[in-house]
N, C-alpha and C positions, 0 to 999 in steps of 0.2 A: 881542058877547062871550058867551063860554061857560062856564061852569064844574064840573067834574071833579072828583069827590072818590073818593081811593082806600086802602080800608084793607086791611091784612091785618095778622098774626100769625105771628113770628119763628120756625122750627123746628131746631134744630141749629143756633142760632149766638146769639149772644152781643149784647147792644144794645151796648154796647162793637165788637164786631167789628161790628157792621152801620153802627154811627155812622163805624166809620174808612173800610168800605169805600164810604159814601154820600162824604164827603167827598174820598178820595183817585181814585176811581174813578166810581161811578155819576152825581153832580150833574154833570161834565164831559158828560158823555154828555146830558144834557137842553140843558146851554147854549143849543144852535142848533137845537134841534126846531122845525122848520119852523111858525108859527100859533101856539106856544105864549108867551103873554105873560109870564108865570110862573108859576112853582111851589115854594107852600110846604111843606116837609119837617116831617110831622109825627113825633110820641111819646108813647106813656104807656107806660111801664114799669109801670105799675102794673097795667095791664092786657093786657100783653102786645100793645098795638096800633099800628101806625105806618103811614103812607104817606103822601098828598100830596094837596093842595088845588092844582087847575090852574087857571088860567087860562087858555082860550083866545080866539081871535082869532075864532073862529066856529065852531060845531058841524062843519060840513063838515072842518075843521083836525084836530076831536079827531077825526073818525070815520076823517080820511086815516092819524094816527100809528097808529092801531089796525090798523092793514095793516102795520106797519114792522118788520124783524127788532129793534129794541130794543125793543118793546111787547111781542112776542114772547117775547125774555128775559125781561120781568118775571113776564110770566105765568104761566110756566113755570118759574123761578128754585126750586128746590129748598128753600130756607130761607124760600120768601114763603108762608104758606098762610092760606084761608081768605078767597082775594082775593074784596074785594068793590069795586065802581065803579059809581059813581053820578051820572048828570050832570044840569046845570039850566041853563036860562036864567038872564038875570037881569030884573030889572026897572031900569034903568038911570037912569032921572031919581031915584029916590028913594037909587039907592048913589051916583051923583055928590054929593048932599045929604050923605051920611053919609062923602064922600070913600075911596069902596069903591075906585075908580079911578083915584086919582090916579099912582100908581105906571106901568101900560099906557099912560095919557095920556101922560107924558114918554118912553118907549122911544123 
């Protein structure tokens, strides 16, 4: 397992407009990303900051999506700035303890 964390800052759009077109548009688009266990969609409005905590199936998985024209889009996305992305291992006997996994386990 690997894990992906990715933030950036809204520019010309709206957390309203960006929350409909996550929902209506962009989450579809992750579904079936090849390695990807899942991914949570984050927010603060308070601080103008949002994007997403991944999980993946194995480093070699996230480094494949980052070749993909959707990774592409995001990066590039006119309204995302400030992208930052940051990845980690995990340490796995002590997040199975804390049931970090339980979720990727049943997929």
């Amino acid at each position: 397992m690997h894990i992906q964390i990715v933030n950036f800052n809204l520019s010309g759009m709206t957390e309203a407009e960006y929350g409909d077109a996550c929902e209506q548009q962009f989450a579809a688009l992750f579904r079936d990303v090849p390695g990807l266990a899942q991914k949570v969609w984050l927010s603060s409005p308070e601080t103008n900051t949002y994007g997403g905590v991944y999980t993946w199936d194995s480093r070699e998985a996230m480094l494949e999506f980052q070749t993909t024209p959707l990774f592409q889009a995001v990066i590039s996305h006119p309204n995302l700035t400030n992208l930052r992305s940051t990845d980690f291992g995990i340490l796995e006997a002590p997040t199975r303890v804390t049931r970090g996994l339980l979720e990727t386990a049943v997929r």
